[in-house]
Each structure stands twice: as structure tokens, then as C-alpha cells.
C-alpha positions as protocol buffer text, in pm:
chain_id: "A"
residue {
  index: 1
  type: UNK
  ca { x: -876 y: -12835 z: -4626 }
}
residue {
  index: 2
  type: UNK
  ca { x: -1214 y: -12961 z: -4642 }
}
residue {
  index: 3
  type: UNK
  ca { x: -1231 y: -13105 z: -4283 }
}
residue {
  index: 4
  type: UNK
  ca { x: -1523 y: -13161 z: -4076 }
}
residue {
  index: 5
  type: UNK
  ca { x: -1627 y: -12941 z: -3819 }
}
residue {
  index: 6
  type: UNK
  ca { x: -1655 y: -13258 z: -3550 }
}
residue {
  index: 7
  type: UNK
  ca { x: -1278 y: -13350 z: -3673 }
}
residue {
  index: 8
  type: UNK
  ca { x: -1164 y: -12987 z: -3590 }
}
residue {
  index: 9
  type: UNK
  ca { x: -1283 y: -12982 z: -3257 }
}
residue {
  index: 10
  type: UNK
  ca { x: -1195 y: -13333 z: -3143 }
}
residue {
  index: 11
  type: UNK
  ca { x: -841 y: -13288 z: -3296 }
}
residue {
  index: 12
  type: UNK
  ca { x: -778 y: -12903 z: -3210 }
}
residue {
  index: 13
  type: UNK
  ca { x: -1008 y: -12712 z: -2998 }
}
residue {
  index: 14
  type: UNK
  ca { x: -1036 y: -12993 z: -2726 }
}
residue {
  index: 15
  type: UNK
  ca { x: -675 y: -13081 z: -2672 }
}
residue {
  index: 16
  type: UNK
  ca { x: -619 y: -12688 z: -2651 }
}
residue {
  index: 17
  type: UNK
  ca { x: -889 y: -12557 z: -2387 }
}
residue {
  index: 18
  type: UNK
  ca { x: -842 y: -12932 z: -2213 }
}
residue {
  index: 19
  type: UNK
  ca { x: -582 y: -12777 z: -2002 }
}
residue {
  index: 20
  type: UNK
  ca { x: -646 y: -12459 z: -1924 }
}
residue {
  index: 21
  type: UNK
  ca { x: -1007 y: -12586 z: -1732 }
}
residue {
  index: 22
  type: UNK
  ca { x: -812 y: -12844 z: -1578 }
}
residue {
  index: 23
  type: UNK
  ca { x: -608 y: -12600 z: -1461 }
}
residue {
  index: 24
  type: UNK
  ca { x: -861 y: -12353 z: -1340 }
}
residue {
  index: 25
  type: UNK
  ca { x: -1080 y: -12650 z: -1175 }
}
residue {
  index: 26
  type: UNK
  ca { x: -758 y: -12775 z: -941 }
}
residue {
  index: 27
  type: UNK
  ca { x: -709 y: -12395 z: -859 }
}
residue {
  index: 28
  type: UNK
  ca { x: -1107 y: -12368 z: -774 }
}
residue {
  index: 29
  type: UNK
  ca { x: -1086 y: -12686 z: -538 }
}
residue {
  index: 30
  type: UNK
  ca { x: -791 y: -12516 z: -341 }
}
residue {
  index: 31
  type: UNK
  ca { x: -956 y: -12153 z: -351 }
}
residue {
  index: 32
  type: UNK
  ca { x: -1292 y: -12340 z: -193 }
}
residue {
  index: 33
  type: UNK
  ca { x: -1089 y: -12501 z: 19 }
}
residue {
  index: 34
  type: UNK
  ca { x: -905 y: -12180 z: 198 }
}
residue {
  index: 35
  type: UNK
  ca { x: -1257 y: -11982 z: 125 }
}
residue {
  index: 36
  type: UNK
  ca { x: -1448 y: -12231 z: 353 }
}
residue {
  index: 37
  type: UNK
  ca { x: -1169 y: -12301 z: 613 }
}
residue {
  index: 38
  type: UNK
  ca { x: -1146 y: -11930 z: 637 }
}
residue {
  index: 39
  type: UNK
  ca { x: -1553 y: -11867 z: 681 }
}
residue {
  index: 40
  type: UNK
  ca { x: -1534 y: -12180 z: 929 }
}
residue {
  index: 41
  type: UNK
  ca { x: -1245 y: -11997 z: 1147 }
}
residue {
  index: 42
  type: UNK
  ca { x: -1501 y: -11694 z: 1156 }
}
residue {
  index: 43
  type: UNK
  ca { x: -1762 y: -11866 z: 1225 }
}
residue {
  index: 44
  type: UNK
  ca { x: -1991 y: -11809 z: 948 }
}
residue {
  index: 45
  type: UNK
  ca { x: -2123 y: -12060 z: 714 }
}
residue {
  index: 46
  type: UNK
  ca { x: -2145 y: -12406 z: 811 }
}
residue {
  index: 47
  type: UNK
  ca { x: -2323 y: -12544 z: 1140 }
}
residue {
  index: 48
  type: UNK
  ca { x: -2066 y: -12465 z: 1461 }
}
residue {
  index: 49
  type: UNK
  ca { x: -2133 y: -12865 z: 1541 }
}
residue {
  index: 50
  type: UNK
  ca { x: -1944 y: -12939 z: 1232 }
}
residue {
  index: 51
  type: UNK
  ca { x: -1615 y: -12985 z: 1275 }
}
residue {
  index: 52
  type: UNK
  ca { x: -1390 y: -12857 z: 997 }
}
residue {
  index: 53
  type: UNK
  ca { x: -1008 y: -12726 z: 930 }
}
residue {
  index: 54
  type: UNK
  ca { x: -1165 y: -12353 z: 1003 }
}
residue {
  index: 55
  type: UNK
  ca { x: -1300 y: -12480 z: 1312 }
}
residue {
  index: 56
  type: UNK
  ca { x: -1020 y: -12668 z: 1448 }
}
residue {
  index: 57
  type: UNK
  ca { x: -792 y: -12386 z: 1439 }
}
residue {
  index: 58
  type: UNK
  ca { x: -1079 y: -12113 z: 1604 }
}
residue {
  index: 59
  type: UNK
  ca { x: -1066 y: -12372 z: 1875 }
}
residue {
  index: 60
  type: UNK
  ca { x: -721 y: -12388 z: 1896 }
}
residue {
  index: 61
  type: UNK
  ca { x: -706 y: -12005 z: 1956 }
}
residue {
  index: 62
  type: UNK
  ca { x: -840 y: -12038 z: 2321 }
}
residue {
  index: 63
  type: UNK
  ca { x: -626 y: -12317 z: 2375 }
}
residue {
  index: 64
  type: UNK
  ca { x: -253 y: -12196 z: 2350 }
}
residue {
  index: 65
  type: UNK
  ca { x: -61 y: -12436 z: 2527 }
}
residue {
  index: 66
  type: UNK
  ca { x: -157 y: -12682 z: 2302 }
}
residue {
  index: 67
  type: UNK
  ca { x: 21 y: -12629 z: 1988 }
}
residue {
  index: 68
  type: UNK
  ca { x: -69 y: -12920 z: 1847 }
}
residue {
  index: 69
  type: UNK
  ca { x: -416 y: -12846 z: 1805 }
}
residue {
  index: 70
  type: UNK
  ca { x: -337 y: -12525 z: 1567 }
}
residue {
  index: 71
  type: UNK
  ca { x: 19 y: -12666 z: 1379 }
}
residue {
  index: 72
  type: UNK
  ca { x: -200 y: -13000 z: 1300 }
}
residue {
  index: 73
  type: UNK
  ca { x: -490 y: -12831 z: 1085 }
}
residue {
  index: 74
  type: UNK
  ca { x: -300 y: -12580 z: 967 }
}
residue {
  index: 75
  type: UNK
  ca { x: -34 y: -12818 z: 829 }
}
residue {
  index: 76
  type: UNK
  ca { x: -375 y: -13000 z: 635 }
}
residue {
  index: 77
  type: UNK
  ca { x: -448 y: -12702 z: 518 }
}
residue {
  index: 78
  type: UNK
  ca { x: -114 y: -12644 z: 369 }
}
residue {
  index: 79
  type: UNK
  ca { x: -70 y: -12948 z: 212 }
}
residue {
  index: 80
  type: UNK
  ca { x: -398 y: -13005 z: 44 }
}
residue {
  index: 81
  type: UNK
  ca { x: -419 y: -12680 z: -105 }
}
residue {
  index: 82
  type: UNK
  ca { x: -25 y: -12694 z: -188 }
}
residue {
  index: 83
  type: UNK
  ca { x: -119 y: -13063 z: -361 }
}
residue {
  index: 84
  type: UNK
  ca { x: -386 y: -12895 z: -592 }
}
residue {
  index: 85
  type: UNK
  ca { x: -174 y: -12660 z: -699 }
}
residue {
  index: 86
  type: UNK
  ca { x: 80 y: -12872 z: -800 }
}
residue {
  index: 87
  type: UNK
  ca { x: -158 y: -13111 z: -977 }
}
residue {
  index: 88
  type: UNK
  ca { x: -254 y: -12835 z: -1146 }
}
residue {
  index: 89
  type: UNK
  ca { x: 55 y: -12768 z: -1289 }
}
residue {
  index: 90
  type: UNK
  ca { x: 128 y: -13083 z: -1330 }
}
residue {
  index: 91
  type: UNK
  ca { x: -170 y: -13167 z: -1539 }
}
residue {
  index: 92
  type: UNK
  ca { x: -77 y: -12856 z: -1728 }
}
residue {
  index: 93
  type: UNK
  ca { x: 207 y: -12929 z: -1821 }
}
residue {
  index: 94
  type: UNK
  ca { x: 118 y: -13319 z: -1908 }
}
residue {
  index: 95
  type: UNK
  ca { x: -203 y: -13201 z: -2129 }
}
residue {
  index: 96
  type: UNK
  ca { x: -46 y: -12881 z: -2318 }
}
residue {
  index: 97
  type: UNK
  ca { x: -11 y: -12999 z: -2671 }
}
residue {
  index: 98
  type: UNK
  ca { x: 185 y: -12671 z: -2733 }
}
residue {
  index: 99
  type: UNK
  ca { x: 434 y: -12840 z: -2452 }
}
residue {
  index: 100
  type: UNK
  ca { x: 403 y: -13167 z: -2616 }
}
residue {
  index: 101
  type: UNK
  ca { x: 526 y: -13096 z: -2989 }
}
residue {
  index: 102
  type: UNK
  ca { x: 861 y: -12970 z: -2867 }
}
């Protein structure tokens, strides 16, 4: 039809690999997120003076009549990742021009 090659990617191949990266970066962020709380509650990775989700609930484990210390983190943990997710979706959902046109 004689368009430009800037027109067709500004008007057709942006608005349809816009949401599938969006998508795969608010997955990433909650994978790194349960990756590094995991590698924290083994101990490996960062410093053991660093205090992160990971480490919070090793140090729960010698502690068990506090149950706050391991339901609190955990419950973070939950939550953030579970928030990403849903953003995700949600951004999927608001971007997708195939969703859009119906």
C-alpha cells in the first residue's frame, strides 16, 4: 500500500510485541524475586549480614515458637510475586490490540 517502513512499525509491530515483553519482564521480576529469596534461604549468594526475605525465613527455622517470624516473610513473598503476576496480566490484557478491536 505504499507505506513507510517507520509507519509499519510504529503502527503494527510495536503495539503487537509491546505486550508480550511487558509480560515476560513482570514474570522476570517475580522469577528473580523467588530465585534470590530462595538462594538467600540457602545461604548462597548475597552477604549473610544482609538481611533479605530468604534470610528471614532461614532464621526463622531455628526459631519455631515464633511463628511470626516465618508467616511474616513468607506472606511478602507471596504477595509481591502474586502482584507481578497479576500486573502482568493485567498489562496484557490492557496493551493487546488483538483484545482491544473486539
Amino acid at each position: 500500500m505504499g507505506y513507510s517502513d517507520l509507519r509499519i512499525m510504529f503502527l503494527h509491530a510495536l503495539p503487537n510485541s509491546l505486550a508480550p515483553v511487558l509480560v515476560s519482564i513482570a514474570f522476570g521480576i517475580a522469577s528473580a524475586i523467588l530465585v534470590e529469596s530462595g538462594l538467600s534461604f540457602l545461604g548462597i549468594g548475597v552477604p549473610p549480614t544482609t538481611v533479605t526475605w530468604g534470610s528471614l525465613l532461614a532464621a526463622a527455622r531455628s526459631a519455631t515458637g515464633a511463628w511470626w517470624l516465618a508467616v511474616f516473610p513468607g506472606l511478602a513473598i507471596f504477595v509481591v510475586v502474586t502482584l507481578f503476576n497479576v500486573l502482568g496480566e493485567a498489562l496484557r490484557d490492557a496493551i493487546d490490540p488483538r483484545l482491544q478491536a473486539q
